[in-house]
N, C-alpha and C positions, 0 to 999 in steps of 0.2 A: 343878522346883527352879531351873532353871539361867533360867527364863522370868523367872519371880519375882524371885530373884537380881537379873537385872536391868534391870527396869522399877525395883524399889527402889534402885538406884544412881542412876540417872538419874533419878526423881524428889529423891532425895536430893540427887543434884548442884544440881539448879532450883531447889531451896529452900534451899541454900549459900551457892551462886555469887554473888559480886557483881556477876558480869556479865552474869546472866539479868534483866535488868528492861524493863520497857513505861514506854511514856508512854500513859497513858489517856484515852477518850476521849469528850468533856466535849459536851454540845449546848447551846448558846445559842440561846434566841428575840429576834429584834429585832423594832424598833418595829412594823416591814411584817409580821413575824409570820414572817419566813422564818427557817428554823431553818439554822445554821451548826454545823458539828460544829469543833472545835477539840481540839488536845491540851495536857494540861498539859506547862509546862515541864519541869518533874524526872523524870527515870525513875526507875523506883520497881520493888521488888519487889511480883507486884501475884498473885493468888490471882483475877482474874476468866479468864475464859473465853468466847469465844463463842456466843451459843445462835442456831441457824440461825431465820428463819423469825418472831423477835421484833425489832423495833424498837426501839433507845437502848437494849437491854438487854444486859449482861453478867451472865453469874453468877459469882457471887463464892462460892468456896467458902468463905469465914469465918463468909457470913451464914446456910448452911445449917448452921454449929453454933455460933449467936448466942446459943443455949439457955445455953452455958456460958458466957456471958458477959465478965470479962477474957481467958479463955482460949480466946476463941472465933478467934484469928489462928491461935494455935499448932495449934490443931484443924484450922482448916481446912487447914492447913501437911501437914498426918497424912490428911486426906482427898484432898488431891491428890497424897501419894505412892501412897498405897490405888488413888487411879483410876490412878497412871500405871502401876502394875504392871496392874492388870484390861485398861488397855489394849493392854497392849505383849503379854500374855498371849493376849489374845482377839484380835488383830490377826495376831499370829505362827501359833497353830492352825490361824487360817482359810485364812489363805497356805497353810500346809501341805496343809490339805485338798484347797485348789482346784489343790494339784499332781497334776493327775490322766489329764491328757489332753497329747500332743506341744502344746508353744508354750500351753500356758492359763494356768498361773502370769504367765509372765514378763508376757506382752502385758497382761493384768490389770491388772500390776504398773506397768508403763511408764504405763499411762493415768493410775492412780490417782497417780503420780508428778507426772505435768505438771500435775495440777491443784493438788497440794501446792507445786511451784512457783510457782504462779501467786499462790497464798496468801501464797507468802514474800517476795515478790517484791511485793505490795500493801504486807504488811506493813511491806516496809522503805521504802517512800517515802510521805515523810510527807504528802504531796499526794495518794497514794492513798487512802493511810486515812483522810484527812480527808474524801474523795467515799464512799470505802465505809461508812463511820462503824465502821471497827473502830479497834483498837488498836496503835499505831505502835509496832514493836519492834526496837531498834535490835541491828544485829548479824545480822537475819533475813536478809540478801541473802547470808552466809556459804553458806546454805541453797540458794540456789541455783543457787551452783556445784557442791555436792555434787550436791541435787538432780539438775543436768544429766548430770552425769558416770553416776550412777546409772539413768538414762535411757541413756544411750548404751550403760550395759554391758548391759542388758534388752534393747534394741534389737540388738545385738551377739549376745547369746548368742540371741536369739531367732532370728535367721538359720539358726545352725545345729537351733536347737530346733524347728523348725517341722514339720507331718508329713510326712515321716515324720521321726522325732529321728535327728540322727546323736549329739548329743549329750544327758545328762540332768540336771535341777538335783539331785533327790533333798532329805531332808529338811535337810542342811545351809544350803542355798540358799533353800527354802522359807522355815524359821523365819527365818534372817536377813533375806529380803526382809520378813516379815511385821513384825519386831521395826521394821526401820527406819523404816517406816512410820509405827507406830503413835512412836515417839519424836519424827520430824519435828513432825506433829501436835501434839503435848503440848507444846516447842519454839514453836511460833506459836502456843498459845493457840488449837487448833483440833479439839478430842481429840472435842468432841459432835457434830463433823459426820461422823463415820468410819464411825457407824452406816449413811449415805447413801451416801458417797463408795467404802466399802469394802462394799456393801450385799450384789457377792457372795459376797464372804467371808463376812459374816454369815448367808446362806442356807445356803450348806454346813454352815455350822460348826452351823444350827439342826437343819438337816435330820437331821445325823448324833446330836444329840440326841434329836430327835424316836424316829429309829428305834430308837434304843438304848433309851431308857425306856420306850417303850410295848411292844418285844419281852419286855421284863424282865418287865412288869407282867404281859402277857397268859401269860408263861410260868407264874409264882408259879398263873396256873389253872391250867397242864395243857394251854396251846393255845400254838401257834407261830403266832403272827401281825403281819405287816410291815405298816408303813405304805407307806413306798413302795418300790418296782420292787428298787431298792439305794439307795445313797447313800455319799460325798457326790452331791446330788443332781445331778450331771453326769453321774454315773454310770446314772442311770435312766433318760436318754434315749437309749443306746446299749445298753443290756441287752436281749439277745434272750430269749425264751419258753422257749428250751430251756436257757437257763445259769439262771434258778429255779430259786429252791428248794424241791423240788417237795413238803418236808412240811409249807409252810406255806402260810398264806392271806394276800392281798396286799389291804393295802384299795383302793388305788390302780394295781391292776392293769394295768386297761385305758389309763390314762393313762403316757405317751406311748400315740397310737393304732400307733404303729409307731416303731421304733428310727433313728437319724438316723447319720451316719456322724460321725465325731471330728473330723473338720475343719469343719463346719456347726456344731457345737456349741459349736466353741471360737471361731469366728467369731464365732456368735451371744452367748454369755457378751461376746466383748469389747466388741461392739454394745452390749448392757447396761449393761457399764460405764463406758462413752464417754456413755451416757443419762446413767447414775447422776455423772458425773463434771463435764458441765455442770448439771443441778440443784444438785448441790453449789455451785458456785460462782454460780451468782445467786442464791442464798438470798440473797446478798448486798446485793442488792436487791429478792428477795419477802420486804417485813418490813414 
């Protein structure tokens, strides 16, 4: 409720505010054939979005509900509060989940931060966005003082959080990190890259899906049976053999071949996401 609650304020504000607008952006071919990205004058309330990985393309949520025709603005206006709730919702979870090991949240978090920076920080100079061919959004360098600041507290609390913790975030900390995230995002017109950029939150949060439905199904037989080790799936590389559960059957057993210790794991996750975290940002130029 309280997730919900407020990705629908905060989309509700984006769709308000007079102050949430872009200047969008426009490609021109000249005579030589060379293509110039330019931004229109006026900022405007605008419903497009970046899609990672396509060229001169924004989506525009108005035109996925063009069906309805003069009221395909206000529609699309109802679909980008809809996403921004799914986002701030599905973004804040996975944070949570991946609160699971001393220092894994936070470092995570830090990474996927500097990249949303870097975002916001294109986005607010008009000379970047006219090299990146996104959309210039004026106000977005607000973003990255917060950003910073938000960075230094992760970094900060990470010191102490590291293994072994002297201190804990707990789900307070968690959902907050995850909600901000996913708001920044939505903010720069950047919410379809988080599937990448936040990719391991999306694994926990699937994994724990995973194992909860398919335990349910194979119950409704009469059989206890996991997909993997435990989960969130951080947790399956550090499960030893004798903390099983020993009346059920594991499909994924034998994977991990042997347990890792919590600091290799959460090293390795930040490895990951330091992967995941430059992919992210030259999509910007694989398109």
């Amino acid at each position: 409720m309280g997730q919900v609650s407020i990705g629908f304020i905060v989309g509700l504000t984006l769709w308000l505010s007079p102050d949430a607008v872009v200047r969008e952006n426009v490609s021109e071919v000249k005579q030589n054939q060379e293509i110039v990205v330019k931004h229109k004058t006026e900022a405007v309330k605008s419903l497009q979005t970046t899609i990672p990985f396509i060229k001169n393309h924004n989506l525009n949520y108005s035109n996925i509900m063009s069906f309805l025709g003069e009221y395909k603005v206000a529609a699309g206006w109802i679909l980008f509060v809809i996403m921004t709730i799914i986002v701030v919702t599905a973004v804040s979870n996975g944070a949570n989940l991946n609160d699971g090991m001393d220092g894994m949240c936070a470092g995570n978090s830090a990474i996927i931060a500097a990249a949303l920076l870097i975002f916001s920080y294109i986005s607010s100079h008009i000379i970047y966005a006219a090299y990146f061919d996104i959309m210039y959004i004026p106000g977005s360098q607000e973003l990255v003082v917060f950003l910073s600041a938000f960075i230094g507290a992760m970094v900060g609390f990470l010191w102490y959080n590291a293994f072994p913790a002297q201190i804990f975030m707990g789900d307070t900390g968690s959902l907050t990190i995850g909600g901000i995230v996913g708001v920044c995002a939505v903010i720069i017109h950047k919410e379809l890259m988080l599937p990448i950029l936040c990719g391991i939150f999306f694994i926990e949060s699937l994994s724990v899906i995973i194992q909860t439905q398919w335990f349910k199904l194979q119950k409704r037989k009469g059989k206890r049976v996991r997909v993997f080790r435990a989960t969130p799936i951080h947790d399956t590389f550090r499960k030893l053999d004798s903390q099983l559960d020993q009346t059920s059957t594991y499909i994924l057993k034998s994977w991990p071949h042997r347990p890792f210790h919590e600091s290799k794991i959460t090293i390795r996750f930040w490895i990951t996401t330091i992967i995941l975290a430059a992919l992210t940002i030259i999509t910007l130029k694989i398109r």
